[in-house]
Backbone as a chain_set.jsonl record, in Angstrom:
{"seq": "XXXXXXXXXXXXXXXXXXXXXXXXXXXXXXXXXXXXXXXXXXXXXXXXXXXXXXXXXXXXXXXXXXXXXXXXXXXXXXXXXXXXXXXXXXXXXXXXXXXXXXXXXXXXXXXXXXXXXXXXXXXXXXXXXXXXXXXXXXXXXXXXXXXXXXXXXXXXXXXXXXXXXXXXXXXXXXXXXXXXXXXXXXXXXXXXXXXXXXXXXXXXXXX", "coords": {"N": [[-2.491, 47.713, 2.243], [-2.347, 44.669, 0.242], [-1.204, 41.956, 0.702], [0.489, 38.895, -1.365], [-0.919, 35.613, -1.596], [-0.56, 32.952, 0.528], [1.517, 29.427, -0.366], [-0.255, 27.368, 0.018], [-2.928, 28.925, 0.214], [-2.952, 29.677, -2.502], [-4.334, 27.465, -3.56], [-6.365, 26.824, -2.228], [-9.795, 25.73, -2.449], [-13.082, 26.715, -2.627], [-14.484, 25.512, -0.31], [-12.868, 25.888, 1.321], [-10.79, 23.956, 1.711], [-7.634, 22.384, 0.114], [-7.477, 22.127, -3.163], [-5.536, 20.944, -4.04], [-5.179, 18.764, -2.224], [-8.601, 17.935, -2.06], [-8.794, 16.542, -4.703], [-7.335, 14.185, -4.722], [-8.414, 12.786, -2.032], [-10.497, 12.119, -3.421], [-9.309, 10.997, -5.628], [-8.692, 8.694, -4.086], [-10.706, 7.431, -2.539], [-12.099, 6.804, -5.426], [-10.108, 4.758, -5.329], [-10.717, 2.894, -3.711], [-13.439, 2.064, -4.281], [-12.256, 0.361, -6.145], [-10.431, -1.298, -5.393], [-12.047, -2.673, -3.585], [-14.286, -3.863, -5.329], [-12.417, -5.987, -6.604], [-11.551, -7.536, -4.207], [-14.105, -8.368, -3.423], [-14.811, -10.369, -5.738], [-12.647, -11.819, -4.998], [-13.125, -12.662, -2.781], [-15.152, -14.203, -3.473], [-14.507, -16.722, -5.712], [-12.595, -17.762, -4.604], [-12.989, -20.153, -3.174], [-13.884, -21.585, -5.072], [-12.665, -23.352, -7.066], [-11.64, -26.317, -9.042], [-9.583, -27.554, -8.894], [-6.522, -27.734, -7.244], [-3.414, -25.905, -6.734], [-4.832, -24.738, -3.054], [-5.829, -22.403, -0.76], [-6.252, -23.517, 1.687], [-5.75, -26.066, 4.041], [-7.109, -28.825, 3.093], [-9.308, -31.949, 1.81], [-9.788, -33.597, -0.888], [-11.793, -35.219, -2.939], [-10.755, -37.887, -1.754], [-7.9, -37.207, -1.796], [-5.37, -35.158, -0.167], [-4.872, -31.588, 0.092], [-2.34, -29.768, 0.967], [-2.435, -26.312, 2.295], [-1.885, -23.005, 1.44], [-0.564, -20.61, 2.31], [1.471, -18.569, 4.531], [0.913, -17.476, 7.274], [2.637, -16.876, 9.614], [4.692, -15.37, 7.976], [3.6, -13.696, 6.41], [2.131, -12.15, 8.27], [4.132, -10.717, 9.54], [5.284, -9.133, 7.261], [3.519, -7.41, 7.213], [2.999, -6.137, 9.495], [5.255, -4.662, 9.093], [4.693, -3.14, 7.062], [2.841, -1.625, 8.296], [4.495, -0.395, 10.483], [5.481, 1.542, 8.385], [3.557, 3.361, 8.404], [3.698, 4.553, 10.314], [6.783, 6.186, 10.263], [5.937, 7.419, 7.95], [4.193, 9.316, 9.187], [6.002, 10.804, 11.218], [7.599, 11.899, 8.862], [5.836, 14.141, 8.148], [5.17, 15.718, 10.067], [8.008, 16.42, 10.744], [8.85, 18.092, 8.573], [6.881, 19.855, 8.824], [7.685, 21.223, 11.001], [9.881, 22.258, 10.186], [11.53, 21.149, 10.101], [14.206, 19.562, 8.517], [16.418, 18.039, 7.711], [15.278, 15.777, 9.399], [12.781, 15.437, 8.161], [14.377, 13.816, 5.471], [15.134, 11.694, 6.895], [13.216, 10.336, 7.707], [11.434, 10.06, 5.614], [13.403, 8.227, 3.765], [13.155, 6.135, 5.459], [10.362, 5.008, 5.436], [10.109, 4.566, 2.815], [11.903, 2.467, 3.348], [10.795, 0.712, 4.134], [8.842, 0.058, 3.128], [9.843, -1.143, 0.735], [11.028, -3.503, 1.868], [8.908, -4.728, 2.224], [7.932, -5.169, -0.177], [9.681, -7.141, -1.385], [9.41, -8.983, 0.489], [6.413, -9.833, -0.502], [7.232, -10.624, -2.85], [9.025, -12.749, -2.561], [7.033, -14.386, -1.358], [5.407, -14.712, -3.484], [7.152, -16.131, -5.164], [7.115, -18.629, -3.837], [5.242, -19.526, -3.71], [4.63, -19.84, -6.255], [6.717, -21.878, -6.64], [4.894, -23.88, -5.986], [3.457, -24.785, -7.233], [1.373, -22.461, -7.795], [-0.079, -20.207, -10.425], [-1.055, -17.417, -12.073], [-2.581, -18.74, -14.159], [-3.253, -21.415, -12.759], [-5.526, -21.936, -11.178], [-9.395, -20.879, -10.338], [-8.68, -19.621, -7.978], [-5.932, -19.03, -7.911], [-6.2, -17.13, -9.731], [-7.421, -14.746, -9.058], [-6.405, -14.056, -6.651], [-3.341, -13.928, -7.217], [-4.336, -11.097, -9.291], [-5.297, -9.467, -7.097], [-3.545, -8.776, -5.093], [-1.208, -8.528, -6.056], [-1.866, -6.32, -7.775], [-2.354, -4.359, -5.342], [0.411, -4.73, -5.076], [1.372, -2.844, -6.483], [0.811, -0.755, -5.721], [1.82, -0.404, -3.756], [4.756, 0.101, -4.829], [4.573, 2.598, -6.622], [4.011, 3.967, -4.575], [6.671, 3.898, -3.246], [8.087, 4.994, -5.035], [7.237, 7.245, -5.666], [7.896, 8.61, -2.708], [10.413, 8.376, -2.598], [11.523, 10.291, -4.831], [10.746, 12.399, -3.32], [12.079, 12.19, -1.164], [14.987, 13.064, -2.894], [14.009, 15.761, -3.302], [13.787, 16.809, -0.819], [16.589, 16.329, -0.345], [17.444, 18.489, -1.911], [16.975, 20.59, -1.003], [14.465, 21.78, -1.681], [12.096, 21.368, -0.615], [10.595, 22.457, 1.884], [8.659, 23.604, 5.212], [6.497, 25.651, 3.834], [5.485, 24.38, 1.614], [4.638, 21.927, 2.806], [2.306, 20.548, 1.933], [2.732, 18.712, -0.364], [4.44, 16.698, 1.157], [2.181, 15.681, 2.657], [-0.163, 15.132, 1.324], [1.535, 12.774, -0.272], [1.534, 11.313, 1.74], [-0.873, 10.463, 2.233], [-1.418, 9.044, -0.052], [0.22, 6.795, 1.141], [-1.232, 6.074, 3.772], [-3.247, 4.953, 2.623], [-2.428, 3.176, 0.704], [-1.679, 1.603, 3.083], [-3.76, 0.555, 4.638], [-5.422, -0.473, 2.903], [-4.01, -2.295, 2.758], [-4.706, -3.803, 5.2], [-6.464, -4.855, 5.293], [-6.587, -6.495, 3.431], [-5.268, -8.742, 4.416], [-7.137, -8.746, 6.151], [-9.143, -10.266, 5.303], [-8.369, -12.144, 3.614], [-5.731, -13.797, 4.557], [-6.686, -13.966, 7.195], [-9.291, -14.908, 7.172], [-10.755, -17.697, 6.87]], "CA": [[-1.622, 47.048, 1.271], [-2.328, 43.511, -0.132], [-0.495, 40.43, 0.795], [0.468, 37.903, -1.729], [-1.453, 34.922, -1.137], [0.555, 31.866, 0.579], [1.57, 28.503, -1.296], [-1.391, 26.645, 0.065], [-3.619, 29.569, 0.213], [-3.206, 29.686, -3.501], [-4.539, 26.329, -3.653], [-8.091, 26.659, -1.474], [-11.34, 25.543, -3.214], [-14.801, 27.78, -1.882], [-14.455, 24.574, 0.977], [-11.533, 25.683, 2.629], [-9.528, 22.524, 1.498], [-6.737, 22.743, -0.603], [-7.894, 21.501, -4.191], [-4.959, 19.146, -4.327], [-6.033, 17.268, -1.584], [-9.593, 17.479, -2.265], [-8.703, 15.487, -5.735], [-6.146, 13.316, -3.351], [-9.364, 12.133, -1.665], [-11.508, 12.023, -4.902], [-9.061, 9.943, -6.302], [-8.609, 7.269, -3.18], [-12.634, 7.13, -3.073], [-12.36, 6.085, -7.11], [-9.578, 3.625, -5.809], [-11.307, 2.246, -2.679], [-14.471, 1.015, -5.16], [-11.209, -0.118, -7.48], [-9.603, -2.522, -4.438], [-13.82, -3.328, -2.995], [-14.239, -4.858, -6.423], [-11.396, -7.158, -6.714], [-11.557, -8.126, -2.826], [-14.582, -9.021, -3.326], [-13.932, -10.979, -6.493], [-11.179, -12.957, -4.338], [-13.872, -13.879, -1.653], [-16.354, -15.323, -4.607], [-13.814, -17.169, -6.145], [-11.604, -18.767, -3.577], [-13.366, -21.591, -2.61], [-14.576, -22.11, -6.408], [-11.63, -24.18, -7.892], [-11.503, -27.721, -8.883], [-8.055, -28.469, -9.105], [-5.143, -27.357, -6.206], [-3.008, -25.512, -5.182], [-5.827, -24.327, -2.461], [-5.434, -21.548, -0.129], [-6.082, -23.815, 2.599], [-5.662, -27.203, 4.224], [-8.542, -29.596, 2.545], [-9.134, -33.03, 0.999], [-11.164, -33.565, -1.768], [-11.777, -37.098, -3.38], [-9.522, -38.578, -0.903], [-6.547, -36.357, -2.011], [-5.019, -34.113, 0.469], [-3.972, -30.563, 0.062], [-1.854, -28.411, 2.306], [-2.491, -24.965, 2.265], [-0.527, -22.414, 0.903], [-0.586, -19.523, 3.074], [2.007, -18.833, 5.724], [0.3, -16.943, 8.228], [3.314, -15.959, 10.768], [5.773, -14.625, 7.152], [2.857, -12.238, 5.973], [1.93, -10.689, 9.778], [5.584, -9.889, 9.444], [5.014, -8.267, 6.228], [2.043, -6.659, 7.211], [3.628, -5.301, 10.799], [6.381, -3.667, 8.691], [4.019, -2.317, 6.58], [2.186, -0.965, 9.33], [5.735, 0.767, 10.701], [5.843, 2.687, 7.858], [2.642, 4.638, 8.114], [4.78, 6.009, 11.562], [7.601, 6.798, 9.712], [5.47, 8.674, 7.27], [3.821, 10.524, 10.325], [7.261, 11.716, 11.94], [8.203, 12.868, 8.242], [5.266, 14.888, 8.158], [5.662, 16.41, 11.225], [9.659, 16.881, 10.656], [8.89, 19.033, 7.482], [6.144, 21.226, 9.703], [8.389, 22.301, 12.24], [10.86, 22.853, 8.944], [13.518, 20.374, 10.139], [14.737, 19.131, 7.077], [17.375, 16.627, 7.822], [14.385, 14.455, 10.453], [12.535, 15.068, 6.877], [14.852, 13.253, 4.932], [15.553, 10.58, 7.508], [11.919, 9.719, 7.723], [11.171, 9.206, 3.974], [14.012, 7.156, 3.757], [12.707, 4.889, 6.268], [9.482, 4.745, 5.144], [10.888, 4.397, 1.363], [13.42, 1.21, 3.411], [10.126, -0.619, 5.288], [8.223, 0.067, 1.923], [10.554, -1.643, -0.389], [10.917, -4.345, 2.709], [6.846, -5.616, 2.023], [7.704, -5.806, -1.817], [10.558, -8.123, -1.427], [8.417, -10.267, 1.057], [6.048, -10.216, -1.497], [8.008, -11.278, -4.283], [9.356, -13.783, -1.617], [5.987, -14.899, -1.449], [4.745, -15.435, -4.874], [8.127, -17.088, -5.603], [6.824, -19.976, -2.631], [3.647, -20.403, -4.111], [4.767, -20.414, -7.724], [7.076, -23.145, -6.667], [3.73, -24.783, -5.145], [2.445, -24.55, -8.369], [0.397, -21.821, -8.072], [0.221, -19.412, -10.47], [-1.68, -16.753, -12.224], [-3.557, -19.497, -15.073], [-3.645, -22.319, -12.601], [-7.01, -22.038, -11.121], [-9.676, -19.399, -9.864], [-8.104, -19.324, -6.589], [-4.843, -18.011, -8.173], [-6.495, -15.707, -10.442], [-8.106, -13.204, -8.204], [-5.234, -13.738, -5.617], [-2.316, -13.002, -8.258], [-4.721, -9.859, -9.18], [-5.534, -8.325, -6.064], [-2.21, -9.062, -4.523], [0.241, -7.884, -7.229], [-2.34, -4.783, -7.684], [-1.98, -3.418, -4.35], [1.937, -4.585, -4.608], [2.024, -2.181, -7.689], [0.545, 0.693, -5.681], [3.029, -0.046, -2.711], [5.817, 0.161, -5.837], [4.11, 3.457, -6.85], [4.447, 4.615, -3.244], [7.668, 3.92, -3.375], [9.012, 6.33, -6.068], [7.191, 9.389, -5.021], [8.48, 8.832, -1.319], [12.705, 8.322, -3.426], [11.429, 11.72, -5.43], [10.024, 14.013, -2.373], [13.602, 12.247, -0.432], [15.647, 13.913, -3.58], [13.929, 16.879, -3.464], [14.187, 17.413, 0.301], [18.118, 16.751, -0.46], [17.899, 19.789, -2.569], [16.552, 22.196, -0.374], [13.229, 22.209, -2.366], [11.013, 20.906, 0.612], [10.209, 23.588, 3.395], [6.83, 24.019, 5.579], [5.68, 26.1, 3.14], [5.211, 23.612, 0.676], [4.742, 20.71, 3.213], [1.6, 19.602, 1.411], [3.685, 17.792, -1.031], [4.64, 15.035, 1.824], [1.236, 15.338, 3.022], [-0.022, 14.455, -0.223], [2.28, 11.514, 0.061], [0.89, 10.359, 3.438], [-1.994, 10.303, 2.369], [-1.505, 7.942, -0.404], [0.671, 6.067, 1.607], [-2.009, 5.399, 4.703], [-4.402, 4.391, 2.263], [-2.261, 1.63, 0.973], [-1.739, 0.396, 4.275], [-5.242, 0.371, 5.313], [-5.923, -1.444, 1.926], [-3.34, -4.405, 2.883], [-4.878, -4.469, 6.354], [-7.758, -5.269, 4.618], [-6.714, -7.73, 2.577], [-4.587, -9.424, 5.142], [-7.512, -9.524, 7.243], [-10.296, -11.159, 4.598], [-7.904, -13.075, 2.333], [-5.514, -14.619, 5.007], [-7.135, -14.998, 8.406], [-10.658, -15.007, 7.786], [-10.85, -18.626, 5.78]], "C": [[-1.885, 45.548, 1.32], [-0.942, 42.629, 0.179], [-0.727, 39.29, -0.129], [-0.078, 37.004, -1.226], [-0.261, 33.802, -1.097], [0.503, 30.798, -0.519], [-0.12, 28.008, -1.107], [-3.101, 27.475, -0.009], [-4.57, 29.672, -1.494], [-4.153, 28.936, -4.018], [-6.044, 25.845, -3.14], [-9.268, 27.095, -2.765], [-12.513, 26.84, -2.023], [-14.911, 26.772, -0.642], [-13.71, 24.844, 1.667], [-10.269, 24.6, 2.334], [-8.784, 22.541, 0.39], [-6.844, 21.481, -1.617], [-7.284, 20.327, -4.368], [-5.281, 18.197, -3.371], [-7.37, 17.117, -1.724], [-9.596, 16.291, -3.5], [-7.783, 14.215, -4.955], [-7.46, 12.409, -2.869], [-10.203, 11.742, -2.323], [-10.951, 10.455, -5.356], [-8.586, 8.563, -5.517], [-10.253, 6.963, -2.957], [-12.621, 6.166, -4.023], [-11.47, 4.727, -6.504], [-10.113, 2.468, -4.635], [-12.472, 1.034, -3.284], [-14.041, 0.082, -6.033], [-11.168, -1.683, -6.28], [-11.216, -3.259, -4.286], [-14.022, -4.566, -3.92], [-13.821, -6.242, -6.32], [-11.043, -7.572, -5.376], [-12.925, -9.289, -2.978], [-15.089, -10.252, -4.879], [-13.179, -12.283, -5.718], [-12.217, -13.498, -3.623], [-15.187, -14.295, -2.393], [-15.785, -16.275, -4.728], [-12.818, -17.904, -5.502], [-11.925, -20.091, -3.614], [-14.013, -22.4, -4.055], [-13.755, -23.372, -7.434], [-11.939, -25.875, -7.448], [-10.83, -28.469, -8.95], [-7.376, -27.587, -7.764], [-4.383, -26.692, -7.432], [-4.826, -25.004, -4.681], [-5.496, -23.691, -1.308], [-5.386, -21.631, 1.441], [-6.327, -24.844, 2.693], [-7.197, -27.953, 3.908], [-8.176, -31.116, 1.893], [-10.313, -33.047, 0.428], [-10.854, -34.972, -2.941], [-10.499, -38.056, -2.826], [-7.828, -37.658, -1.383], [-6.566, -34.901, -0.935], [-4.129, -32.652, 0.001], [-3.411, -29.415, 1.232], [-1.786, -26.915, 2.077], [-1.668, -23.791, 2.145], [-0.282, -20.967, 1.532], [0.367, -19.784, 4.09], [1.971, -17.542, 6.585], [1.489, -15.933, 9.085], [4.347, -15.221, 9.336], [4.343, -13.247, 7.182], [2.31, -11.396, 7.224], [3.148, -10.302, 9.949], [5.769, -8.703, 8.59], [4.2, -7.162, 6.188], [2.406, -5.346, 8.733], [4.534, -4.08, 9.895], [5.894, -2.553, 7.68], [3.174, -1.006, 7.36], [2.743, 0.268, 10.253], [6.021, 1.813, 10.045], [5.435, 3.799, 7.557], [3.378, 5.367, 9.403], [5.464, 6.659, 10.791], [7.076, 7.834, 9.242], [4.969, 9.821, 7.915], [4.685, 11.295, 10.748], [7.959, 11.983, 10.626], [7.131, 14.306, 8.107], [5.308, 16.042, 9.123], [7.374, 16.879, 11.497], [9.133, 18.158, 10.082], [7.77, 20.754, 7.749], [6.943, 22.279, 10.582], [9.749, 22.592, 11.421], [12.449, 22.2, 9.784], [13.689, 19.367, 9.353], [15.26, 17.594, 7.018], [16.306, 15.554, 8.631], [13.26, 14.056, 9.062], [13.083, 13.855, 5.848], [15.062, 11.408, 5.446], [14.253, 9.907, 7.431], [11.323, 8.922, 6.449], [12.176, 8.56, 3.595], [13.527, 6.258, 4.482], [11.484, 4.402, 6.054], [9.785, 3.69, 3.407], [11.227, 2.823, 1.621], [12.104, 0.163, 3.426], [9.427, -0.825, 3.765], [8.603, -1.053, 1.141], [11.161, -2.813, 0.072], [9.9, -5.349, 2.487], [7.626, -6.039, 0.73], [8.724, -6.651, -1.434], [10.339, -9.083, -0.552], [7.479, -10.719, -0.394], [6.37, -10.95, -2.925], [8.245, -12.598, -3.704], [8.069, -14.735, -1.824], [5.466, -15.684, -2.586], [5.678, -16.296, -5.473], [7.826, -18.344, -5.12], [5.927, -20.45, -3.705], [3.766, -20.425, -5.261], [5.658, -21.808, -7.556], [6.223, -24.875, -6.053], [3.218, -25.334, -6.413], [1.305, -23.773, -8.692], [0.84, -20.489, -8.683], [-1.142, -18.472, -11.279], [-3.218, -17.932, -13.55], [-3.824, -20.797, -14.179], [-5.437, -22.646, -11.78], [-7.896, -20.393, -10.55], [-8.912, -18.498, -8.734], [-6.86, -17.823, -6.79], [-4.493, -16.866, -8.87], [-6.401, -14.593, -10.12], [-7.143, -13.354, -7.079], [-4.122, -13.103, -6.014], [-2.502, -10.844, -8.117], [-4.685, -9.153, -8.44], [-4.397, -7.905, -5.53], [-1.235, -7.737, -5.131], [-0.739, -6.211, -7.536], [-2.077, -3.58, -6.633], [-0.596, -3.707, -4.245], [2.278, -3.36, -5.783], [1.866, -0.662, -7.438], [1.414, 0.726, -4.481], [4.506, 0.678, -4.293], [5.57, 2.08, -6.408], [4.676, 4.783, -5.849], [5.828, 5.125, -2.927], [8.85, 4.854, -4.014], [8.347, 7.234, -5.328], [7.929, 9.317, -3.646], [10.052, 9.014, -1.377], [12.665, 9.508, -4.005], [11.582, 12.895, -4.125], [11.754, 13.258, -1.521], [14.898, 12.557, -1.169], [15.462, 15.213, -3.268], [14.046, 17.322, -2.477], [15.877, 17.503, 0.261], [18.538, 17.633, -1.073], [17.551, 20.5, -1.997], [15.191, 22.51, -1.228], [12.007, 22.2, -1.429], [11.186, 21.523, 1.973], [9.014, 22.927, 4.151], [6.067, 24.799, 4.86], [5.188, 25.575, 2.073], [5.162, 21.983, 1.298], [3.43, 19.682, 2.752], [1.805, 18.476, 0.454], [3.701, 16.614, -0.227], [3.014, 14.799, 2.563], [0.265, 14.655, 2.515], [0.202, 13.015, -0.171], [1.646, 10.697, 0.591], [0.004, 9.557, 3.072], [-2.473, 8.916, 1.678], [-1.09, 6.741, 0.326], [-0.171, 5.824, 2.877], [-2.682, 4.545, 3.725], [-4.038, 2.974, 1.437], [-1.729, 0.85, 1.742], [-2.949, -0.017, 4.603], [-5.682, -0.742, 4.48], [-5.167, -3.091, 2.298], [-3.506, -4.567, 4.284], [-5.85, -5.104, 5.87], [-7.826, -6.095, 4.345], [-6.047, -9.202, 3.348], [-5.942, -10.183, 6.122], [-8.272, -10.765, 6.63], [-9.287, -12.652, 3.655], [-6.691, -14.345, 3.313], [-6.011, -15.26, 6.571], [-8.119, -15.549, 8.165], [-10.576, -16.213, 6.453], [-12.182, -19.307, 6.306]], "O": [[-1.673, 45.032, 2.417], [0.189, 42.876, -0.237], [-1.765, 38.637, -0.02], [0.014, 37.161, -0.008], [0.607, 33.593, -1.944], [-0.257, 30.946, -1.476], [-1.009, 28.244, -1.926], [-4.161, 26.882, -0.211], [-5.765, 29.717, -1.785], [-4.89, 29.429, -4.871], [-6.687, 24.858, -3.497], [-9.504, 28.042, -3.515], [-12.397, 27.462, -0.967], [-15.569, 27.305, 0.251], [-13.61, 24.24, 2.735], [-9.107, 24.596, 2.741], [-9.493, 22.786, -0.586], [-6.542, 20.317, -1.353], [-7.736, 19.217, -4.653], [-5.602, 17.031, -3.603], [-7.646, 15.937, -1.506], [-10.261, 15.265, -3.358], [-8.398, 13.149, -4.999], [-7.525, 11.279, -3.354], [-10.869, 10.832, -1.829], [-11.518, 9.367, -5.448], [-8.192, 7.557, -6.108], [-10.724, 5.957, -3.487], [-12.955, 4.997, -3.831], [-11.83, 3.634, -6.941], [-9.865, 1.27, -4.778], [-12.546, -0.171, -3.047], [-14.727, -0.761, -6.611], [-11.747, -2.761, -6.415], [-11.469, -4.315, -4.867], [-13.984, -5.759, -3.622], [-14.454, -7.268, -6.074], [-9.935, -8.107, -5.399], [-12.91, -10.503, -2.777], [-15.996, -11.013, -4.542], [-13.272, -13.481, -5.984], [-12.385, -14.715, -3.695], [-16.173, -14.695, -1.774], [-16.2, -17.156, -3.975], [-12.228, -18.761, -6.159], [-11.216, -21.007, -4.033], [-14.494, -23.532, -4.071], [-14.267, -24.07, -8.31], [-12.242, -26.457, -6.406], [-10.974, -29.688, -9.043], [-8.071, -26.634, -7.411], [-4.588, -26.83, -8.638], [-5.777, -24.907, -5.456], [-4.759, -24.382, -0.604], [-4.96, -20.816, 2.26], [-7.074, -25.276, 1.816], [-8.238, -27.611, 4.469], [-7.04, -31.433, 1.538], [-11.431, -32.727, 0.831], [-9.843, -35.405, -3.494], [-9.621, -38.694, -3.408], [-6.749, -37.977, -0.886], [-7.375, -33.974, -0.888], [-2.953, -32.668, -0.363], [-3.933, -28.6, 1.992], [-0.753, -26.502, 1.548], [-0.687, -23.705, 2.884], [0.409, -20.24, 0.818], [0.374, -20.889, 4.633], [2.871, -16.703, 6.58], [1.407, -14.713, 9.227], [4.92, -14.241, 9.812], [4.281, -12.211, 7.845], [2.094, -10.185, 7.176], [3.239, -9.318, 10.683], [6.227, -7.612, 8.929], [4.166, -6.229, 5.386], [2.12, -4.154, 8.842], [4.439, -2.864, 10.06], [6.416, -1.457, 7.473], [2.999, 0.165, 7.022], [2.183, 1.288, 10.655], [6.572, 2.815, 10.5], [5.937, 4.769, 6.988], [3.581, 6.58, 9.447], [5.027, 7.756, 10.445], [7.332, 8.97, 9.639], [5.122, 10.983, 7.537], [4.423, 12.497, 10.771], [9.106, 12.368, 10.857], [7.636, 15.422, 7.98], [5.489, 17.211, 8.783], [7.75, 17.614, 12.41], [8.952, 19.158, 10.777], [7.777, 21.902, 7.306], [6.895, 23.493, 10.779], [10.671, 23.15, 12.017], [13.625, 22.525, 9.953], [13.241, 18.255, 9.631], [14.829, 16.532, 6.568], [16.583, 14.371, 8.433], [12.899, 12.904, 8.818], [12.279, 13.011, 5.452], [15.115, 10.371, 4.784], [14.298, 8.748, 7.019], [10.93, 7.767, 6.288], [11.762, 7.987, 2.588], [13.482, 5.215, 3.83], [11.334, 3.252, 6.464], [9.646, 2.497, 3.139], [11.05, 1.965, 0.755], [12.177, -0.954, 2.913], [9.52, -1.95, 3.273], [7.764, -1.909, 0.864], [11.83, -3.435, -0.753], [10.045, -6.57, 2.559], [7.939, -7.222, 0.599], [8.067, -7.208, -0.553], [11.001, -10.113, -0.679], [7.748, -11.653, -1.15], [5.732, -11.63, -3.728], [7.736, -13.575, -4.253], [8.183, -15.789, -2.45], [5.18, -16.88, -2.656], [5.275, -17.171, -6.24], [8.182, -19.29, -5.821], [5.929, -21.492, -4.361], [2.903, -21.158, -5.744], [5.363, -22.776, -8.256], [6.541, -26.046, -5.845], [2.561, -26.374, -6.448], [0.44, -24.077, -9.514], [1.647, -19.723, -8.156], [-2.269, -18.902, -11.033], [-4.433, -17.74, -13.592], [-4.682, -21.501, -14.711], [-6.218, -23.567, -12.024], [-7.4, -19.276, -10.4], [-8.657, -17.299, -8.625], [-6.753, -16.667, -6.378], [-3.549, -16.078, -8.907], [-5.709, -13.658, -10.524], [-7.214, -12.324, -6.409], [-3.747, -12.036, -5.527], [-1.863, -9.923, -7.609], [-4.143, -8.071, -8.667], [-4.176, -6.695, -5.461], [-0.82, -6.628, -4.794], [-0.166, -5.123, -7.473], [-1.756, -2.408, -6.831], [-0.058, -3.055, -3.35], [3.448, -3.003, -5.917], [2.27, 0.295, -8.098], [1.794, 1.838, -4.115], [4.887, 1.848, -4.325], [6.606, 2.734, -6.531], [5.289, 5.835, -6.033], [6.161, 6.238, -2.52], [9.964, 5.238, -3.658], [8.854, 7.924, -4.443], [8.738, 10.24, -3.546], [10.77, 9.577, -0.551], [13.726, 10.119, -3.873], [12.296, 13.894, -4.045], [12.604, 14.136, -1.368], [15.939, 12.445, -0.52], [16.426, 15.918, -2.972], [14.469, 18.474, -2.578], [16.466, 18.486, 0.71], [19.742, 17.888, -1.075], [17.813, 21.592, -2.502], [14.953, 23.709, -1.378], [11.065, 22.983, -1.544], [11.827, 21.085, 2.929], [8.481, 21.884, 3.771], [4.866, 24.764, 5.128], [4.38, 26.266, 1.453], [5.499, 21.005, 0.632], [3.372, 18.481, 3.011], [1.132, 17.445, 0.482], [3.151, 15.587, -0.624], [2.755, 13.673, 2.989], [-0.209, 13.67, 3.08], [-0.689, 12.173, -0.053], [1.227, 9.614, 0.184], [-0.106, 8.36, 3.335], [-3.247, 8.056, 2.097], [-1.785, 5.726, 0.274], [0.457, 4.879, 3.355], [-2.701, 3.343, 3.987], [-4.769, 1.986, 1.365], [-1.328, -0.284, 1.482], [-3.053, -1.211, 4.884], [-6.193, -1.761, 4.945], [-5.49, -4.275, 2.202], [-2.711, -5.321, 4.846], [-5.933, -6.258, 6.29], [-8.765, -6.833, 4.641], [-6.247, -10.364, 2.995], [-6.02, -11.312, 6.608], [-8.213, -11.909, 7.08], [-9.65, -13.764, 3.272], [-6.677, -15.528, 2.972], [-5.866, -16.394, 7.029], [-8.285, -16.657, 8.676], [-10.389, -15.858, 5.289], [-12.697, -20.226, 5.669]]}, "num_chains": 1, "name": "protein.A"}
């Protein structure tokens, strides 16, 4: 006698790997060459401007500029970012061993540290717009704006599905048998941490 095939079973490519995450990885690949781009973009273009603001301490025809980066706010930003790929780990691992409620608690906290970065960020661009830097004032602030506010739009992204899958675990919709859903998740959610270690490391230490 035949056995229905499980949720994820349903779901296996001729590889063994369960189609939705094979496209899951397909489509962080496509966005890896997306971020590469516009990183490297930012480190053409930095040092190209002929007017201030400038992203770091310089003088140029006897005029001094102070640098607009503040180094110890964004390793704050970047730590808390960094907290929340745990979180996302101990929801993953809640929803395996099918305990629900350590589920819920987890993607909330991930969801809290998440939505923590963007309101640094905002914090941020509020500083340096009151610097005068903003998206038309020179190259500098072009490709910084861009890259910046791009990966803040895929934290923002992050954000809802992690407030969705912490509804739907409050309904009783989210088991272990359907734990690829937050895995899913994760997955996006490592990959835009990894991306703002990235950018943290090239765009504010390495000047």
């Amino acid at each position: 006698m035949q056995h229905a095939p499980t949720v994820d079973a349903a779901h296996e490519t001729n590889t063994g790997i369960d189609n939705r995450k094979l496209l899951m990885w397909l489509f962080l690949a496509s966005e890896c060459l997306f971020f590469g781009g516009m990183i490297g973009t930012y480190l053409l273009y930095r040092n190209s401007s002929v007017e201030g603001p400038y992203p770091t301490d310089r003088v140029i025809d006897g005029v001094a500029y102070s640098g607009l980066f503040d180094i110890p706010f964004t390793s704050v930003s970047a730590f808390v970012l960094l907290m929340s790929s745990v979180t996302m780990v101990l929801a993953l691992a809640a929803i395996r061993r099918n305990d629900r409620r350590g589920l819920q608690i987890w993607l909330a906290a991930t969801a809290l540290l998440g939505m923590t970065f963007l309101a640094g960020q905002v914090f941020e661009f509020t500083e340096f717009y009151n610097e005068g830097l903003t998206l038309n004032s020179n190259l500098f602030g072009t490709s910084f704006f861009v890259l910046t506010g791009f990966h803040g739009a895929h934290v923002s992204v992050g954000v809802l599905i992690l407030l969705s899958l912490w509804v739907m675990a409050r309904r009783g919709r989210i088991t272990s048998e359907n734990a690829m859903n937050v895995e899913l998740a994760g997955l996006y959610w490592h990959f835009v941490d990894i991306v703002w270690i990235v950018i943290f490391t090239l765009v504010y230490l390495l000047q």
